[in-house]
C-alpha positions in Angstrom: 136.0 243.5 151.4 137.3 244.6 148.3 139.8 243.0 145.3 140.4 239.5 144.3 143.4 237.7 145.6 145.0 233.8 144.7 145.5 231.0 146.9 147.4 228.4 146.9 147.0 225.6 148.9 149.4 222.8 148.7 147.6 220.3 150.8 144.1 219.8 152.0 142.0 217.5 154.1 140.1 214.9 151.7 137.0 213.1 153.5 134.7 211.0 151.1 135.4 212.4 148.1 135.2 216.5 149.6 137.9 218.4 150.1 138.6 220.8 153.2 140.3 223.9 153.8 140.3 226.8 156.6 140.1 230.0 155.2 140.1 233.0 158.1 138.9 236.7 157.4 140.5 239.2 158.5 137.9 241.3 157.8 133.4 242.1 157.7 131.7 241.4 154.6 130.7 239.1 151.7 133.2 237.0 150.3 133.0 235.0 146.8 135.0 231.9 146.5 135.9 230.7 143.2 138.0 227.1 143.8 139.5 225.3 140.7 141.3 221.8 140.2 142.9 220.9 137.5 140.7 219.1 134.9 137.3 219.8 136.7 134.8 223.0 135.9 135.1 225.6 138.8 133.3 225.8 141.5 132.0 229.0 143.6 130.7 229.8 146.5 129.3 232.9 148.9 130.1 233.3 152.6 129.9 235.6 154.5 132.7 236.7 157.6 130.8 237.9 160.9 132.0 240.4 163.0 133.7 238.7 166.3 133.7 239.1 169.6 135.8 238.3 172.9 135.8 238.1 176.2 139.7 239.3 178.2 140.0 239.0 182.0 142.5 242.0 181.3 140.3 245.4 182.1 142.9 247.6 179.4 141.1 248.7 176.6 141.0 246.5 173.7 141.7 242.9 173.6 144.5 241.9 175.3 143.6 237.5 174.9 144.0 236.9 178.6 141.2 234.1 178.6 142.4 232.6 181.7 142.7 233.4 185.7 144.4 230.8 187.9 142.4 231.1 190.8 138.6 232.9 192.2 139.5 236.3 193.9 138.4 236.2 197.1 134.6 236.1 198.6 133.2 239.9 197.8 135.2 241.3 195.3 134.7 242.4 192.0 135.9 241.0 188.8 135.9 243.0 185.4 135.3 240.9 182.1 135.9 243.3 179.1 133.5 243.0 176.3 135.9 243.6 172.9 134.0 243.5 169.2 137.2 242.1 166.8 136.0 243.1 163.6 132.8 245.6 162.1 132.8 248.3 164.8 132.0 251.3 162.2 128.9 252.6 161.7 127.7 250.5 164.8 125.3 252.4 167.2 124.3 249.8 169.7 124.6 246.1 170.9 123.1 243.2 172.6 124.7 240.5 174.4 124.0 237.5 176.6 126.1 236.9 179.1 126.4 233.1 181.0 127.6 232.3 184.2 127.9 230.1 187.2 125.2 232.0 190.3 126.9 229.7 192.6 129.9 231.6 192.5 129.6 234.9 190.5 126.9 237.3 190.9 126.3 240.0 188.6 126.8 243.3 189.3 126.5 245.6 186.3 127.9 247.0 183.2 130.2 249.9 182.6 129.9 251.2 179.1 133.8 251.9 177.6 136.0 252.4 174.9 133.6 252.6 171.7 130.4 252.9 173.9 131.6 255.4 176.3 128.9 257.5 177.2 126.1 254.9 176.1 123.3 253.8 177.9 123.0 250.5 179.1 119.8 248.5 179.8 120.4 244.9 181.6 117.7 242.5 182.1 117.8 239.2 183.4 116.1 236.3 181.5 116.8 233.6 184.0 119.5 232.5 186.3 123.1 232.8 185.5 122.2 234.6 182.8 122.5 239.2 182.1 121.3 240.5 178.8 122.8 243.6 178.0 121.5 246.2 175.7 124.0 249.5 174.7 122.6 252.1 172.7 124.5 255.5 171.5 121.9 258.0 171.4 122.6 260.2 168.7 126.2 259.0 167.5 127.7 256.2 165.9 131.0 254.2 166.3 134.7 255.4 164.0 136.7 252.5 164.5 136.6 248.9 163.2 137.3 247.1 166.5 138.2 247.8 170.5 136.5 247.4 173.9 132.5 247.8 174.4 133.0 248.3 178.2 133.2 245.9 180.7 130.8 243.1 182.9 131.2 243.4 186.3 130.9 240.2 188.8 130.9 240.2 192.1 132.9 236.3 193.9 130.3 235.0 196.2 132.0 231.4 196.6 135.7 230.7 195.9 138.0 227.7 196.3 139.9 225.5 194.0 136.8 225.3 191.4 136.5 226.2 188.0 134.0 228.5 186.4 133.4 230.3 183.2 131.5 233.4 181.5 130.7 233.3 177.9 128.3 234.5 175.4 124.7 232.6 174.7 124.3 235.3 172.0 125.4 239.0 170.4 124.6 241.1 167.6 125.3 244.6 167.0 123.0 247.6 165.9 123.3 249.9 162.8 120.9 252.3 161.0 121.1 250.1 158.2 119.6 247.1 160.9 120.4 244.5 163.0 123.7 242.1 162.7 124.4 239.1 164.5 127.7 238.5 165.9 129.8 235.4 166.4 130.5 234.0 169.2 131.2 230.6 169.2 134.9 230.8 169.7 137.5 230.3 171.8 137.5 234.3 172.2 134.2 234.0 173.6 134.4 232.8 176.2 136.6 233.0 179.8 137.5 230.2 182.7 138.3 231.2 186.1 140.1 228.9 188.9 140.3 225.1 188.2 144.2 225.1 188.5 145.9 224.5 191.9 149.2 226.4 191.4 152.4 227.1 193.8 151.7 230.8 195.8 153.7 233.0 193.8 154.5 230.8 190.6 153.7 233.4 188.2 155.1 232.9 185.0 153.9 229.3 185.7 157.2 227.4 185.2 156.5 225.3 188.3 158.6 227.2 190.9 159.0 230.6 192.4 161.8 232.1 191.4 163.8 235.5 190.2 161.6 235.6 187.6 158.4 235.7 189.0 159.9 238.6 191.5 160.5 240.7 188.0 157.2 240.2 186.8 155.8 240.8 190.2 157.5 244.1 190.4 156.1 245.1 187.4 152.5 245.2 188.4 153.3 246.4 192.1 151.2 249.5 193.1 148.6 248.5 190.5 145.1 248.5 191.3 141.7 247.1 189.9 140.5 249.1 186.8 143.6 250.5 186.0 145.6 249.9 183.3 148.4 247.1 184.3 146.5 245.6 186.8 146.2 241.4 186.6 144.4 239.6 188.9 147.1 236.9 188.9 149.5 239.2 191.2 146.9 240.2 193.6 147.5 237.0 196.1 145.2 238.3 198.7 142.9 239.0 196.2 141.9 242.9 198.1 141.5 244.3 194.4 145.6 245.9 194.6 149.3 244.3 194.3 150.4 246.0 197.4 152.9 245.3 200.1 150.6 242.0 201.5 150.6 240.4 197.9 154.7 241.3 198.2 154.9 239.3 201.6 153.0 236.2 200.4 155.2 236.0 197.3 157.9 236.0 199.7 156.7 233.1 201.7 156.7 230.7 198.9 160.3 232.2 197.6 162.6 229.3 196.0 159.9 226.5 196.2 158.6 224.3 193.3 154.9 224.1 192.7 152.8 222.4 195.5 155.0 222.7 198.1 
């Protein structure tokens, strides 16, 4: 991060005598704060912004914020949780993640390098249960871009019902010739929930009925298929890994009825 810039804050939060505001990087690096009130000495301060990373349910490259699935595909089939870095991708050559989740319902499967690691080789290792550790290397390269998918964790449903469950991070950090980095990762972006919601078959745009336009959204996804680009989870209804002509016929059963019914 380079330059100086102003800011003016018209308001802040005042607790005890200290005074609050949320500043958010957009970018990696060392940043030098220099805050001034009118009548006092300046104060400054050094912080430094972490590179980021996410979680998205949707398997197209980059992050596309869908932190959320409605409901557990069904028992034996595979769900894709992309790995995205936010910020600091250049110059990285390898990175280390630990993964959590629920072994009740989600088993591990593997990890398929993407994106900025395509071609890397992964190492997984599992330090106890419900829990992957995932180690990418780029032998003999380095990354070009500043942010965009790491590949993606694959699970595998072994329970499903009207239950909640989630897969975040316990920990990251990112490799570089210069060294190591450590990554946040305690954000909302960090972290995915799956099932918990009991909605109406075929509500979804999630406006509590199924209408004309849950048929247009539905249309748009029809023919898609698991790791492609397009495909969402939320218009597979028989959960088979497709939105074919079964996921069309279930939609049609629940046609014109409000949520629950």
């Amino acid at each position: 991060i380079e330059g100086e810039g102003v800011l003016s804050v018209p308001s802040v939060k005042v607790h005890q005598g200290v005074a609050e505001v949320d500043l958010k990087a957009i970018s990696v690096g060392q940043i030098r704060i220099r805050a001034t009130v009118e009548g006092l000495a300046p104060v400054f301060a050094e912080v430094t912004a972490l590179p980021a990373l996410a979680l998205d349910l949707n398997p197209a490259v980059g992050d596309q914020e869908q932190r959320t699935l409605e409901r557990l595909p069904a028992v034996g089939m595979e769900m894709a949780v992309d790995l995205v870095i936010l910020s600091g991708g250049v110059d990285m050559n390898g990175f280390q993640a630990i993964l959590e989740f629920d072994p009740e319902f989600l088993a591990f499967e593997g990890f398929r390098p993407a994106d900025l690691m395509d071609g890397a080789t992964p190492i997984l290792s599992f330090p106890k249960a419900g829990q992957v550790e995932i180690n990418v290397a780029i032998l003999g390269g380095r990354v070009d871009r500043e942010r965009g998918s790491l590949g993606q964790a694959v699970f595998r449903v072994v329970q499903t019902g009207d239950v909640e469950t989630a897969i975040g991070f316990l920990s990251a950090q990112i490799g570089r010739v210069s060294g190591q980095e450590r990554l946040r990762v305690q954000t909302e972006q960090a972290r995915v929930v799956v099932g918990g919601r009991l909605v109406g078959i075929g509500d979804l745009n999630g406006d509590g009925s199924v209408n004309l336009g849950d048929l247009i959204v539905f249309a748009r996804h029809f023919g898609t298929r698991q790791g492609e680009s397009g495909f969402d989870a939320r218009f597979d209804l028989d959960g088979n890994g497709e939105v074919g002509l079964d996921d069309f016929l279930i939609f049609v059963k629940g046609f014109g009825q409000a949520e629950g019914k």
